[in-house]
C-alpha positions as CSV (number, residue, x, y, z in Angstrom):
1,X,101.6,114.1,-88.4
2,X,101.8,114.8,-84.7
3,X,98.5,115.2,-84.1
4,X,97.5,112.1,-86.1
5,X,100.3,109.6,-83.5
6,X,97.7,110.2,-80.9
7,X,94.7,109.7,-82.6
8,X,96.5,106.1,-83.2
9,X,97.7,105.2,-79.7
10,X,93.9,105.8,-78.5
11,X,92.3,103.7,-81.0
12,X,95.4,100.6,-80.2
13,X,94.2,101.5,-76.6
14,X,90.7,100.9,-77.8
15,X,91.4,97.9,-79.7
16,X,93.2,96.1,-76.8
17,X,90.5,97.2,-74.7
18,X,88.4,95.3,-76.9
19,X,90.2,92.5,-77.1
20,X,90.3,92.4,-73.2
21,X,86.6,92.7,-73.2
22,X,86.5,89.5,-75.2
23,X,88.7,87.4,-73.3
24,X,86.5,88.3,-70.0
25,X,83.1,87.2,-72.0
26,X,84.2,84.0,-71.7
27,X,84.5,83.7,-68.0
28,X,80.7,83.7,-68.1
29,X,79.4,83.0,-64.5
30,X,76.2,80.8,-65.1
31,X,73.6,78.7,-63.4
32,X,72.0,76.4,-65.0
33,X,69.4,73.4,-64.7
34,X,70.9,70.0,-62.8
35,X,74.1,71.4,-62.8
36,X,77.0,72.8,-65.9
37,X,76.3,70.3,-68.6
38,X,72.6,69.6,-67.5
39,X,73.6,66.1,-66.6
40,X,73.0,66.4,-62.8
41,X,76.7,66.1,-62.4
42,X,78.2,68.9,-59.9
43,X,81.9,69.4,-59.9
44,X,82.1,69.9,-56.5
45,X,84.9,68.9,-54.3
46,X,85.8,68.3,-50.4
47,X,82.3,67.3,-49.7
48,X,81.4,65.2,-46.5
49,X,81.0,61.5,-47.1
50,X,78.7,60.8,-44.4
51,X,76.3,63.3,-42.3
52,X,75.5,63.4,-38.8
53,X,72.4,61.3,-37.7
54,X,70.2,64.6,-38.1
55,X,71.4,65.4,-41.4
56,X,74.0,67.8,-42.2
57,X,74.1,71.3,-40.6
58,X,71.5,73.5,-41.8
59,X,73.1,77.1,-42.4
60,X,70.0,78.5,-43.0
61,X,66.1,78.6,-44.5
62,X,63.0,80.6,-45.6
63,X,59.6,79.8,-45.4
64,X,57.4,82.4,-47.3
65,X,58.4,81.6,-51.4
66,X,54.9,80.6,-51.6
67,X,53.6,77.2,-54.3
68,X,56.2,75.5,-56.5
69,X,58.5,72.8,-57.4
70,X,61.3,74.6,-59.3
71,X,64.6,74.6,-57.8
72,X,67.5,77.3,-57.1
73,X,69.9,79.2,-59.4
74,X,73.2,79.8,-57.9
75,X,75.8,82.3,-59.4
76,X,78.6,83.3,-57.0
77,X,76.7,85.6,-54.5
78,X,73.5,84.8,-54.8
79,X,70.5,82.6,-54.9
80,X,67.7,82.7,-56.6
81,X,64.3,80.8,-56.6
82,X,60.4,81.5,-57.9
83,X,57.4,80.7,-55.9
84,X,54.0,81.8,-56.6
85,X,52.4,83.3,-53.5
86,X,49.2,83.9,-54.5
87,X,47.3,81.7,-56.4
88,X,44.2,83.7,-56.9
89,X,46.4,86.7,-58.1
90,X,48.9,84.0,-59.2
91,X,51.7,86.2,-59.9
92,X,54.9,84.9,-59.9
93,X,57.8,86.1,-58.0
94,X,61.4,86.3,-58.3
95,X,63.5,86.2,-54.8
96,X,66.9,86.9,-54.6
97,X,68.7,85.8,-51.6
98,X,72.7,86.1,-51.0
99,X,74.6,83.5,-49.6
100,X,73.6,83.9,-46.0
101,X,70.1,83.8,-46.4
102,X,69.3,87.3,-46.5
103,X,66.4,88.3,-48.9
104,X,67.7,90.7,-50.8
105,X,64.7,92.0,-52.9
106,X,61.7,90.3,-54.6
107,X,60.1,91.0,-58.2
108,X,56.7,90.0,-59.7
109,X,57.7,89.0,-63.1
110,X,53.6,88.0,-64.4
111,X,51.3,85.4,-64.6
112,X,52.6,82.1,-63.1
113,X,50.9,78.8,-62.9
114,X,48.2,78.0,-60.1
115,X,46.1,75.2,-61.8
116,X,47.1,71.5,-61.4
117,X,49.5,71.7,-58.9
118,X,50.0,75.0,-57.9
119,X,52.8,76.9,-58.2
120,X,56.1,77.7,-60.5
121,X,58.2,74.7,-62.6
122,X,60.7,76.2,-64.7
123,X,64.4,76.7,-63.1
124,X,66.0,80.3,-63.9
125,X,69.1,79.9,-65.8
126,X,71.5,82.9,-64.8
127,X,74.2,84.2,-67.2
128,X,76.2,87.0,-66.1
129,X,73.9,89.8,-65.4
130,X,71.0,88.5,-66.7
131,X,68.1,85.9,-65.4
132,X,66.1,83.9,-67.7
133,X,62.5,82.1,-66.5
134,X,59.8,81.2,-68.4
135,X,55.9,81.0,-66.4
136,X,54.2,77.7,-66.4
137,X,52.0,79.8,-68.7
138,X,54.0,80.0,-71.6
139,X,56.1,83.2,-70.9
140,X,59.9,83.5,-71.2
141,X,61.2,86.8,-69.3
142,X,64.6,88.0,-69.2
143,X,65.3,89.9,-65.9
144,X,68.1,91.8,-64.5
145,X,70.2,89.8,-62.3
146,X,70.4,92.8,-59.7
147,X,67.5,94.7,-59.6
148,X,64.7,92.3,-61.1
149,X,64.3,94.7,-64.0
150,X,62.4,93.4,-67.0
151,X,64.9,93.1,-70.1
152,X,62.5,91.6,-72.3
153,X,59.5,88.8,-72.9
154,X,57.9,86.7,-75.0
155,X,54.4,84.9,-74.8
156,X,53.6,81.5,-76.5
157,X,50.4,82.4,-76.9
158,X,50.5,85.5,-78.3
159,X,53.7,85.8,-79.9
160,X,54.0,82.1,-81.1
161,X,50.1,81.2,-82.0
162,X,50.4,78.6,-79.3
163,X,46.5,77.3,-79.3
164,X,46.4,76.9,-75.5
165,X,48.9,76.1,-72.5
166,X,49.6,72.5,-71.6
167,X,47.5,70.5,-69.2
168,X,50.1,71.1,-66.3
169,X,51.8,74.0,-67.1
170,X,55.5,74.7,-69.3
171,X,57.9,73.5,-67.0
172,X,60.9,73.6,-69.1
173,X,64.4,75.9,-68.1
174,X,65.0,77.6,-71.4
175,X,68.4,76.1,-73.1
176,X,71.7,78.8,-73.7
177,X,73.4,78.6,-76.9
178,X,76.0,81.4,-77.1
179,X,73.7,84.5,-77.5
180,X,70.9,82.2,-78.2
181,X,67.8,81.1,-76.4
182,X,66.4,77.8,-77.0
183,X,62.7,77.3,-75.9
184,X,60.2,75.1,-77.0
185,X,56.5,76.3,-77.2
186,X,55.0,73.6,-78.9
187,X,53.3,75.0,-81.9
188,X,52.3,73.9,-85.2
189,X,55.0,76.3,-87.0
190,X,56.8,77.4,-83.2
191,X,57.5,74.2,-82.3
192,X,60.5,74.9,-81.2
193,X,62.2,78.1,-81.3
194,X,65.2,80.2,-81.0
195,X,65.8,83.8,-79.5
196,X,68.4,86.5,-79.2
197,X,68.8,86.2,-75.4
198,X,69.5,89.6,-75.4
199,X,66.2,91.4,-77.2
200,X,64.3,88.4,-77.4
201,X,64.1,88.9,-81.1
202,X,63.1,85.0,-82.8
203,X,66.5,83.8,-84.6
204,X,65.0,80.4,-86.3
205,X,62.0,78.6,-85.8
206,X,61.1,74.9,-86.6
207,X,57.8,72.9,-87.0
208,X,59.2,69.9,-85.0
209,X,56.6,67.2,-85.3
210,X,54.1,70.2,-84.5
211,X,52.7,68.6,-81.6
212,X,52.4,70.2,-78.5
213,X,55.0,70.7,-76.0
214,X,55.9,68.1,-72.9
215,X,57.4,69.2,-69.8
216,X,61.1,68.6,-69.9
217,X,64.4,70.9,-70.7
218,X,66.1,70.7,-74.0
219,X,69.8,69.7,-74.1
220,X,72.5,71.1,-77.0
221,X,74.8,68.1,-78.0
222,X,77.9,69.0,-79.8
223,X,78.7,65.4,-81.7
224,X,81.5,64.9,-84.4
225,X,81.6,68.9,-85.0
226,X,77.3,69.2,-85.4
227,X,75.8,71.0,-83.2
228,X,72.3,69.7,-82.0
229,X,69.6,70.4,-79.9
230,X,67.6,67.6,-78.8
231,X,64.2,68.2,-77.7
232,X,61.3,66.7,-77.0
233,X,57.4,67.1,-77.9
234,X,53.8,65.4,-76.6
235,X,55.5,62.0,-78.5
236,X,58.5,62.6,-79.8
237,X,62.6,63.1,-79.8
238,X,64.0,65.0,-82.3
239,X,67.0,66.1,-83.3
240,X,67.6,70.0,-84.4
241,X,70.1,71.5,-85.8
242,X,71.0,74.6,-83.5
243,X,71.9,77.1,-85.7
244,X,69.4,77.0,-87.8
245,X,66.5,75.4,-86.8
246,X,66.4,72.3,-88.8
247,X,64.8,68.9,-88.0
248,X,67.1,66.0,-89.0
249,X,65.3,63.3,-87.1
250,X,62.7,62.1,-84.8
251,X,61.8,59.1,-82.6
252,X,58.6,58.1,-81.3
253,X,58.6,58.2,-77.7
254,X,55.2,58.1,-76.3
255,X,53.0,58.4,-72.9
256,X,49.5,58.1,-72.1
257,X,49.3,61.5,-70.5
258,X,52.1,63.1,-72.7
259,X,54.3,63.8,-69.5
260,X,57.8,63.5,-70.8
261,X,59.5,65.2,-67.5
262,X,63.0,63.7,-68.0
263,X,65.5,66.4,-69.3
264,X,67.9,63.5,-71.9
265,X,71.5,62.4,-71.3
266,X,74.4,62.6,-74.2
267,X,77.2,60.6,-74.0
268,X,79.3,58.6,-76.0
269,X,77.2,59.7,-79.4
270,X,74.3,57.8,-77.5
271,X,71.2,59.6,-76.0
272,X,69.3,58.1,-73.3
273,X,65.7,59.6,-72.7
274,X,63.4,58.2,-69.4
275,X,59.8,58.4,-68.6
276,X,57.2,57.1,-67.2
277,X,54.7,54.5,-69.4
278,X,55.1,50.5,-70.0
279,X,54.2,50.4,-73.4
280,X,56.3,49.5,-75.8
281,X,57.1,53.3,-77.1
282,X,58.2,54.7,-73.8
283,X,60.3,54.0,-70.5
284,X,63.7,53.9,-70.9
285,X,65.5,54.4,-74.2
286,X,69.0,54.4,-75.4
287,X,69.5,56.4,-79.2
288,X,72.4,55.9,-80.7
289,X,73.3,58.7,-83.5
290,X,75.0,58.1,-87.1
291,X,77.9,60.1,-87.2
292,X,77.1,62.9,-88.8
293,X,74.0,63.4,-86.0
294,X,71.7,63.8,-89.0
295,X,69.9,60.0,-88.4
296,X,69.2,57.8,-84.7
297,X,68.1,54.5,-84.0
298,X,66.8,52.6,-80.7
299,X,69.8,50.3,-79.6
300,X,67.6,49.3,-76.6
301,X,64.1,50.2,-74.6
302,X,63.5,49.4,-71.1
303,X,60.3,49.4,-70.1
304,X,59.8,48.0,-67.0
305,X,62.0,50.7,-65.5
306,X,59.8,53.4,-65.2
307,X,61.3,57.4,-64.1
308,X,58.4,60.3,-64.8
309,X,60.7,63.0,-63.8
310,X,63.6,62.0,-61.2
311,X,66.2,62.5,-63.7
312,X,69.6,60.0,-63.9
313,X,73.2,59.7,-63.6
314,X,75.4,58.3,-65.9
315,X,78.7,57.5,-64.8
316,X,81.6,55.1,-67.1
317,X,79.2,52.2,-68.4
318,X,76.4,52.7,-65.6
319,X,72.9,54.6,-65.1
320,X,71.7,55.5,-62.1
321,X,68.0,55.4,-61.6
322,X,64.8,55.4,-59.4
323,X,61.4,54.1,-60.4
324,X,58.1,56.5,-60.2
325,X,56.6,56.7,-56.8
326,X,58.2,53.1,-55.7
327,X,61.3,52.2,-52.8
328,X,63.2,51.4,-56.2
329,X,67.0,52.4,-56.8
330,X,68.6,50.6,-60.0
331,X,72.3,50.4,-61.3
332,X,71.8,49.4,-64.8
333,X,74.4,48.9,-67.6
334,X,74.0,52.1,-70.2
335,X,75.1,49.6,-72.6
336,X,72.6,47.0,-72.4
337,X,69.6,48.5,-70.0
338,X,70.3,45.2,-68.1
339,X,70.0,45.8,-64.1
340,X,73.0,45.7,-62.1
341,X,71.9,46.4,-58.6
342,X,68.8,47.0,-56.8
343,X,67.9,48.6,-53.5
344,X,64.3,49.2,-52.4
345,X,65.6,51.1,-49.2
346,X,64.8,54.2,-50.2
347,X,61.6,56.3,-51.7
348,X,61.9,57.0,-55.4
349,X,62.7,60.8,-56.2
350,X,65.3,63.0,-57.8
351,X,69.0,62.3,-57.7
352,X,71.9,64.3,-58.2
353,X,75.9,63.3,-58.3
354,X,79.1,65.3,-56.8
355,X,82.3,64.2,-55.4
356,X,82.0,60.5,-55.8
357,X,78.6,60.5,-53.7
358,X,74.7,60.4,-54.7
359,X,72.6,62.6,-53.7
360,X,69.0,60.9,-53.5
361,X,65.4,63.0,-52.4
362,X,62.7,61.1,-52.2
363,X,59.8,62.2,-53.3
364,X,57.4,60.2,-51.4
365,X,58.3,61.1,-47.9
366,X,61.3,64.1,-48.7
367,X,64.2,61.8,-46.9
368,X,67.5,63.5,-48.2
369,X,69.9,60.7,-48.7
370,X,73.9,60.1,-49.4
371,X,74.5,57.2,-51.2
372,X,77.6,55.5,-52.4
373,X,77.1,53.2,-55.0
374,X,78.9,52.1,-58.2
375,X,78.2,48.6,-60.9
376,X,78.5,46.9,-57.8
377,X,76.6,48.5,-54.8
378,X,73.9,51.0,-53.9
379,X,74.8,51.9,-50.1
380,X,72.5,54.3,-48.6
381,X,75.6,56.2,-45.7
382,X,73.1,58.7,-44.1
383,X,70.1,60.1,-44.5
384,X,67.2,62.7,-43.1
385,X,63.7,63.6,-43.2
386,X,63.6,67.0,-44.8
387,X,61.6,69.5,-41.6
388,X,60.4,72.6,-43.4
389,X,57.6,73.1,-46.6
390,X,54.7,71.9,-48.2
391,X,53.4,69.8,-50.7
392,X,55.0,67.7,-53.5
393,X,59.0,66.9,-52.8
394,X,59.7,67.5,-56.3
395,X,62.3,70.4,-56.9
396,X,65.8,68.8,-57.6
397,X,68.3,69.6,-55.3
398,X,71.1,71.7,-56.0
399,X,75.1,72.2,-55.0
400,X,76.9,75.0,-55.2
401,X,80.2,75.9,-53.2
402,X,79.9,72.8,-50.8
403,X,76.3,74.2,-49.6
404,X,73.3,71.9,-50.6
405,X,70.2,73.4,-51.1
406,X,67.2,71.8,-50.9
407,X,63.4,73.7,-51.9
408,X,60.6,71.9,-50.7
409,X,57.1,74.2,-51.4
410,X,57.2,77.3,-49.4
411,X,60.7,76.4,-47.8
412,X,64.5,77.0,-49.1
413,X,67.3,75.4,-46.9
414,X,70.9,75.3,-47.0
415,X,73.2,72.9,-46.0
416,X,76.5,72.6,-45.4
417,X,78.2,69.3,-46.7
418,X,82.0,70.7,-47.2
419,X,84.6,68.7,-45.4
């Protein structure tokens, strides 16, 4: 009997040990696409409410990630981004930088895109100690947060029978579902598809509407106790449910060039999905879902508000919204669709939101502006001409830890904007 008391305090110690493991597993550190909730809401606080005529300070860049338009990943001491610097090779590469700037290491992780509009799309999503990217063409690698280290990968192609890459390259950031990974490749059985984020071993798979995939992120909805991912194909939203892969509904939502760039926006059981056609099938839509999630129906279409990939904020009863490529900023009700407000002071372009302020890059001409607006008011407060990179001003910017961080081609800066 005495040798049998220890035997039982070590496996209590065990057991507690476990449980403490447990309760840390849920203080997962993660980055992930336009912010927490993929919403492009930041919950940032003590930020400055108006900048210096030349912009806030800049703490620090680098010019050398090479082509492409995907933003940063930010976990507490580091910062990661993909560029491809070498299109004839076309490798892509993963650099790590910590929170001064320093380039820590960089990792080729394969074959990244360096056809229409060179460069990389998708933003890594960082959980804990692992790094998650998938290639413009059609690969989803799971790295090692400190090293680079190949985990695992998966190809489309190969591994899913995908028939051929999209015309400009996957630019989707996978979707995190527990121990889940939530992709969508875009085939005729692998439509869309979920992995063990761990071994990259397929969980479910579903047919969609087996058409082929579009360019935006998936979004997991957790309405009236379902659980949903909502994705998006070449003309279509559907509704999935996430643990096992069924399709419960779809809408038509179409485009001429099948460029659905918009990642969608739950709230209030109501979806609202943006892109970038005038035909009666596209712009903006607002879904509303039955209350089980298992049905939708169009409450409204806007379609003379046109958004290819600029994203949008919803805030109380309002969107805000830029059109494609025009000096065109719109409050609209997310009720309704009806405009609010207008200002054509600024260049279209990606916005982001964080301690009561917008945060507007235009696409056209990369001005970085701070905007206060609300049902009643767009106010442009300050603004400045982005000085460093090349090509397209299309990555999203990013806040993390009152630094704003702005990627621009070949060039990362950082920004302070804390009060």
């Amino acid at each position: 009997m005495t040798r049998f008391i220890p035997f039982l305090i070590l496996i209590a110690f065990v057991g507690l040990s476990c449980q403490k493991g447990k309760t840390q597993l849920k203080n997962t550190e993660m980055s992930n696409w336009r912010g927490p909730n993929r919403d492009g809401i930041y919950p940032e606080k003590n930020l400055l409410k108006q900048w210096s005529e030349n912009g806030p300070e800049m703490l620090w860049s680098f010019e050398g990630l090479g082509h492409g338009h995907s933003s940063v990943a930010v976990i507490s001491d580091r910062v990661f981004v993909t560029g491809v610097k070498d299109t004839i090779v076309s490798e892509g590469t993963l650099f790590t930088f910590d929170l001064n700037g320093n380039l820590l290491w960089q990792k080729n992780y394969g074959k990244d895109f360096c056809l229409n509009f060179h460069g990389t799309r998708s933003v890594p999503v960082v959980v804990d100690d692992l790094i998650y990217t998938e290639s413009g063409m059609g690969a989803v690698y799971c790295l090692k947060t400190e090293t680079g280290e190949q985990v695992w990968s998966v190809d489309f192609v190969k591994d899913f029978g995908i028939d051929s890459v999209i015309q400009f390259g996957y630019s989707e950031s996978v979707l995190i579902d527990g121990e889940s990974l939530i992709c969508v490749p875009g085939g005729m059985e692998n439509n869309v598809v979920a992995l063990n984020r761990f071994t990259g071993k397929k969980l479910w798979s579903s047919a969609g509407f087996k058409e082929p995939a579009t360019y935006n992120s998936a979004i997991l909805v957790e309405h009236n106790g379902q659980k949903l991912v909502i994705a998006m194909s070449a003309g279509s939203i559907m509704g999935i449910d996430a643990g096992t892969g069924e399709m419960y509904w779809r809408v038509e939502h179409t485009q001429r060039n099948k460029i659905h760039a918009n990642t969608p926006i739950y709230a209030d059981g109501k979806l609202l999905v943006s892109s970038g056609d005038p035909t009666p099938t596209s712009g903006l839509v607002l879904l509303q879902l039955s209350e089980d999630g298992k049905n939708a129906e169009v409450v409204w279409r806007n379609t003379k508000m046109r958004n290819l990939m600029g994203g949008a904020i919803k805030l109380d009863t309002c969107l805000f919204i830029s059109a494609y490529l025009k000096p065109d900023w719109q409050v609209l009700n997310w009720n309704t669709g009806e405009m609010l407000v207008q200002n054509k002071d600024l260049g279209g372009g990606a916005i982001i939101y964080a301690d009561g302020m917008f945060y507007c890059y235009a696409e056209n001409d990369g001005e970085m502006a701070l905007v206060d607006a609300s049902r009643n008011k767009f106010e442009v407060v300050s603004r400045f001409k982005v000085p460093l990179g090349t090509d397209q001003h299309w990555a999203h910017p990013v806040i993390k830890n009152g630094v704003l961080y702005i990627r621009h081609g070949n060039a990362l800066m950082a920004y302070k904007i804390s009060s």
